[in-house]
C-alpha positions in Angstrom: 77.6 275.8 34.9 79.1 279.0 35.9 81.5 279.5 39.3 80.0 282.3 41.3 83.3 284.3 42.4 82.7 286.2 45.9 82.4 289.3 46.1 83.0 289.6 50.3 85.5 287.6 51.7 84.5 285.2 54.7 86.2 286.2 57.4 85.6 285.0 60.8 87.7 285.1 64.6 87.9 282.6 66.3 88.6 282.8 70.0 87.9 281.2 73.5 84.6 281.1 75.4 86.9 281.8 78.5 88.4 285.4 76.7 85.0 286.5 75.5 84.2 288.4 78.6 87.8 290.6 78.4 87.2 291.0 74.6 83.7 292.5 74.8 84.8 294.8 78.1 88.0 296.3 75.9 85.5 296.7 72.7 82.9 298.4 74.4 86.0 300.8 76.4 87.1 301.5 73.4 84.0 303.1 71.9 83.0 306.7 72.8 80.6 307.0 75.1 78.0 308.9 73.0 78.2 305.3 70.6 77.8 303.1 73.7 74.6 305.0 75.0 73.6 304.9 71.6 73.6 300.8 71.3 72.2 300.9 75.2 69.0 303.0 73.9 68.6 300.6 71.0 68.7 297.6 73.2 66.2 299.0 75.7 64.1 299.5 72.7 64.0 296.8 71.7 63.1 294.6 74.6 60.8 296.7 75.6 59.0 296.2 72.3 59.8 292.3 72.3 58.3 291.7 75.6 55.4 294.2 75.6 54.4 294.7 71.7 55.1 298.1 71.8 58.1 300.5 73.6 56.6 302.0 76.7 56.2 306.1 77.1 58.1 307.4 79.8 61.0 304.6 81.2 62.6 305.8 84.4 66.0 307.4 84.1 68.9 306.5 86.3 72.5 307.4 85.0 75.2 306.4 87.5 78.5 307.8 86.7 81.8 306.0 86.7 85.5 306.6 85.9 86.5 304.6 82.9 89.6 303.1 85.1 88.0 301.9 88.1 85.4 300.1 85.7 88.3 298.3 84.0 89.8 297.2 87.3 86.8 296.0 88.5 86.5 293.5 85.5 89.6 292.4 85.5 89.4 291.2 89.4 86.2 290.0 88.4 87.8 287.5 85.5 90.7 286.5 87.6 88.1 285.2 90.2 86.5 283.6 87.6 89.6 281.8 86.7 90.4 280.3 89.9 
């Protein structure tokens, strides 16, 4: 019987429950923002067509613009009061 050899190595990360918050808030800060509106459209695309069977026409636009910094902040006071 032959050995099958690999040809991608398993690689995983292991980390906290308690750190995923900070570690998905500095990935997604780290992306450009034309890459993060791109996942956001492909999200809402697809749960629109999970929950209705089909993505809808016209869906309401609202952008709300916010400096990079002050979003960071934010989440960080927000994990230090979940620590307490």
């Amino acid at each position: 019987m032959e050995t099958k050899v690999r040809k991608i190595a398993m690689v995983f990360n292991q980390v906290k429950m308690e750190d995923e918050d900070a570690l998905d808030i500095d990935f997604w800060l780290d992306q450009a923002p034309e890459d993060r509106l791109k996942t956001v459209v492909s999200l809402r695309e697809s749960y629109f067509t999970w929950l209705n069977g089909s993505f809808p026409g016209k869906v309401e636009r609202v952008i709300t613009l916010r400096k990079s910094s002050s979003f960071r902040a934010e989440c960080n006071e927000v994990e230090k009061s979940a620590s307490r």
